[in-house]
Backbone as CSV, one residue per row, in Angstrom:
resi,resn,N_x,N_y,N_z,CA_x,CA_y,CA_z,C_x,C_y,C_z
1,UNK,159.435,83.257,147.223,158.125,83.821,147.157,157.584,83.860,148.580
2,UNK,157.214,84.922,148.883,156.691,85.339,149.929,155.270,85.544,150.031
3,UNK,154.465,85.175,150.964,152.752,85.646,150.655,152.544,85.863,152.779
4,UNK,151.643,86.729,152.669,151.434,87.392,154.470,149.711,86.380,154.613
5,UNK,149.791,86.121,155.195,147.908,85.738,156.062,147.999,86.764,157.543
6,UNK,147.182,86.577,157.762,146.662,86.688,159.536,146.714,85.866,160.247
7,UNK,147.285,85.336,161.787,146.753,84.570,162.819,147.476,83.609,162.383
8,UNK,148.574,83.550,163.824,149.188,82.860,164.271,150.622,82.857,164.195
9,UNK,151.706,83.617,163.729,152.670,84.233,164.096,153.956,83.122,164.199
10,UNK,153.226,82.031,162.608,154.154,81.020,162.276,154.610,81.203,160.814
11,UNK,155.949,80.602,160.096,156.045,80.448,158.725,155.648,79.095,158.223
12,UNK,154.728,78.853,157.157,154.406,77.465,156.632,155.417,77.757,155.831
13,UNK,156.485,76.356,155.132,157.721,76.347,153.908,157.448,75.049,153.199
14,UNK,156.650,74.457,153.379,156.246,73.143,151.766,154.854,73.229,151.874
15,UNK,154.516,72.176,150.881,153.241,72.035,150.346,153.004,70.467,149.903
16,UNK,152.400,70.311,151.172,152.117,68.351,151.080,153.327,67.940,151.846
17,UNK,153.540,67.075,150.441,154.988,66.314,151.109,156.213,66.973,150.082
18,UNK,156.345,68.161,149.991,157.136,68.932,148.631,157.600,69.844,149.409
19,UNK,158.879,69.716,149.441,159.515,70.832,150.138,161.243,70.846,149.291
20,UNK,160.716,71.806,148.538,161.888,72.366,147.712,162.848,72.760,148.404
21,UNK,164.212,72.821,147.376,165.664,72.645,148.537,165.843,73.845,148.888
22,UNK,166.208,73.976,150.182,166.812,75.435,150.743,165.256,75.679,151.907
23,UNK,164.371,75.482,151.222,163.091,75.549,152.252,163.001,75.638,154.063
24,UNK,163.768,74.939,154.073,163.469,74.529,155.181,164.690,75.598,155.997
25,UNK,166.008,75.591,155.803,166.764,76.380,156.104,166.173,77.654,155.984
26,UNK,165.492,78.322,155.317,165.617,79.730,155.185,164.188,79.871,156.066
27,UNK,163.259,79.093,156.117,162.244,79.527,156.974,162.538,79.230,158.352
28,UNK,164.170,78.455,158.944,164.401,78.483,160.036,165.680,79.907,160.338
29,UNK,165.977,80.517,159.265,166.493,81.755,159.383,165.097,82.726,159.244
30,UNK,164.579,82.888,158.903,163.166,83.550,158.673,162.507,83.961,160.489
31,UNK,162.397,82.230,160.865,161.787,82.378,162.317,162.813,82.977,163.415
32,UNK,163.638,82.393,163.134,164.929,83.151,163.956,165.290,85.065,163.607
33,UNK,164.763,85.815,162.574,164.884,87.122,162.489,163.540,87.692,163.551
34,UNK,162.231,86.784,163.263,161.292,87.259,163.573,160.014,87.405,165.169
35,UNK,160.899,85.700,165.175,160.606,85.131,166.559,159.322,84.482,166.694
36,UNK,158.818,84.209,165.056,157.847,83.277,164.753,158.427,81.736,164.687
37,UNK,157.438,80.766,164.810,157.829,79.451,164.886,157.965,79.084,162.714
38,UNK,158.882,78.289,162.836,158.948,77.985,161.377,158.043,76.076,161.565
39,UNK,156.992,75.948,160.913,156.040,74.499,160.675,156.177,73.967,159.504
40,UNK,155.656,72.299,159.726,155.019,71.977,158.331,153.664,72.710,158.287
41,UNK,153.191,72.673,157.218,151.378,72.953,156.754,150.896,71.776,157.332
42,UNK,149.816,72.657,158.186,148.884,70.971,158.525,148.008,70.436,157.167
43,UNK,148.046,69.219,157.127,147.224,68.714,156.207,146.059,69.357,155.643
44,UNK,145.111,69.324,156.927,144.018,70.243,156.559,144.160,71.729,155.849
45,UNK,145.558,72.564,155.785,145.268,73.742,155.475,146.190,73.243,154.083
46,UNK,146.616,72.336,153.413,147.105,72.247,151.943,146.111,72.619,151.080
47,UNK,146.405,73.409,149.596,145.751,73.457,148.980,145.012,74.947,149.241
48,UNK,145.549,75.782,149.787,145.490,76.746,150.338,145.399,78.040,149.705
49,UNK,146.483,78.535,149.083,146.550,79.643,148.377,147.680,79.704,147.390
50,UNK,148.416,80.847,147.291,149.360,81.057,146.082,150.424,80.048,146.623
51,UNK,151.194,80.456,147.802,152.361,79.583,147.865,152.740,77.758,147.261
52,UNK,150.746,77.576,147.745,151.011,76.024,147.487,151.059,75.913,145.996
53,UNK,150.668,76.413,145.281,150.845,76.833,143.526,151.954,76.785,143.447
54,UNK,152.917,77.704,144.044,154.062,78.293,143.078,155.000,76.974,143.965
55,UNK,154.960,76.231,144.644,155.664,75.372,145.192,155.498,74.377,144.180
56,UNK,153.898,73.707,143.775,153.823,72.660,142.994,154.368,72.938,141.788
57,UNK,154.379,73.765,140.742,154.921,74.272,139.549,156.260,74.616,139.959
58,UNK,156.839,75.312,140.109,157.909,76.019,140.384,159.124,75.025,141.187
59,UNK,158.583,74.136,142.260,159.419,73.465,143.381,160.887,74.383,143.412
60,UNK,160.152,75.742,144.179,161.356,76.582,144.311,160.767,76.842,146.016
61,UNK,161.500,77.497,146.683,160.952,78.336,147.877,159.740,79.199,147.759
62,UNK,159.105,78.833,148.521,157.883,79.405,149.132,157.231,79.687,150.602
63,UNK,156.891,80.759,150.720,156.426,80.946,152.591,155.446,81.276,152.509
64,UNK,154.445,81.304,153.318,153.490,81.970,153.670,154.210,82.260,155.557
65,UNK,153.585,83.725,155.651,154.032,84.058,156.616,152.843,84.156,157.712
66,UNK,152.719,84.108,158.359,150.995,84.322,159.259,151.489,84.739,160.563
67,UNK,150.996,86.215,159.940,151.470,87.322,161.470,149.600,87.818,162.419
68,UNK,150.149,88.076,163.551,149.184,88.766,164.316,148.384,87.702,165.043
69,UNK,148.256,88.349,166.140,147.219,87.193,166.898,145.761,87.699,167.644
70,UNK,144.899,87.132,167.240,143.721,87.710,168.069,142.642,87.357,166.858
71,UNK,141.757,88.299,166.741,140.259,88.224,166.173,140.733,88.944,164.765
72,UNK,140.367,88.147,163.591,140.404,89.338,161.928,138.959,89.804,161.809
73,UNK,139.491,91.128,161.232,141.038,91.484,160.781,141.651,92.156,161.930
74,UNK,142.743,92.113,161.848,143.948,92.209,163.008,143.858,93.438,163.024
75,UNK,143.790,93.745,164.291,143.563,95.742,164.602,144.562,96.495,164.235
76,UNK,144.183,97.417,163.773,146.072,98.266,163.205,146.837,98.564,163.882
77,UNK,146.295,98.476,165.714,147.830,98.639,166.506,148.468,98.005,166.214
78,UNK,148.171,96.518,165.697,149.114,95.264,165.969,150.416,95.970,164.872
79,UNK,150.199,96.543,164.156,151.046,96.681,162.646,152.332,97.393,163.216
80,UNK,152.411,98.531,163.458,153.887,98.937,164.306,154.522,97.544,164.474
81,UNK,154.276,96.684,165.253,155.194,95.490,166.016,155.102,94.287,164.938
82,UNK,153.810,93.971,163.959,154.023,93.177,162.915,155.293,93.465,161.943
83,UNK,155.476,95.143,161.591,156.230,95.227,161.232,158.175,95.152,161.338
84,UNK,157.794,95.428,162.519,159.084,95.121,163.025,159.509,93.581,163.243
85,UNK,158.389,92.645,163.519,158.839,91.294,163.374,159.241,90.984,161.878
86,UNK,158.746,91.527,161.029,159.087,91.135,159.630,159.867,91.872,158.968
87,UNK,160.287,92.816,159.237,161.317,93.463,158.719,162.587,92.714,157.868
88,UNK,163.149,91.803,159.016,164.276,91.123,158.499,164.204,89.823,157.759
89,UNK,162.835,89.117,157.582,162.275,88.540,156.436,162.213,89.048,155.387
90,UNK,161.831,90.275,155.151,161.564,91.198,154.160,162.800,91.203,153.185
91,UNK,164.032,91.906,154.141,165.258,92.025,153.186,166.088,90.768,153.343
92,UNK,165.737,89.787,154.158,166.619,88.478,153.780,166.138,87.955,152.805
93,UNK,164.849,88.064,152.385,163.735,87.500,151.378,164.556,88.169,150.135
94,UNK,164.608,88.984,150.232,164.970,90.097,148.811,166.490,89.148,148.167
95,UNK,167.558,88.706,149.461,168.779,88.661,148.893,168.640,86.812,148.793
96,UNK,167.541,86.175,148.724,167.560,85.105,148.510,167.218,84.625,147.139
């Protein structure tokens, strides 16, 4: 499961202290397609949105991806080059 934010051009892959198997590997293939940093979630941002859901129920893979840097919402030049950083998340995502 995949989910996009704005700001900061990292992948979060658990939720708390829950990090379902394969997690961690695929969001360090993830950062390596994209040239984003792969993190834990800081404390403060748990509890967040869908991913941390489908992690607690599910304890399957989950990302949140957080592209673009600057002031939101992220200006639409940025999107040409967002897209191309995520591209190969996109279809590695698909065959996972």
């Amino acid at each position: 499961m995949i989910t996009y934010h704005t700001q900061g051009r990292v992948i979060y892959y658990q939720y708390q202290d829950q990090t379902p198997p394969g997690s961690q590997e695929i969001a360090k293939t993830f950062a390596e397609l994209s040239g984003y940093t792969a993190e834990q979630v800081p404390k403060n941002s748990s509890f967040a949105g869908y991913k941390d859901w489908f992690i607690l129920y599910y304890n399957r893979p989950g990302f949140t991806i957080e592209v673009g840097l600057g002031e939101n919402p992220i200006p639409v030049s940025q999107f040409a080059g967002i897209y191309r950083e995520n591209l190969g998340i996109l279809v590695t995502g698909m065959l996972q």
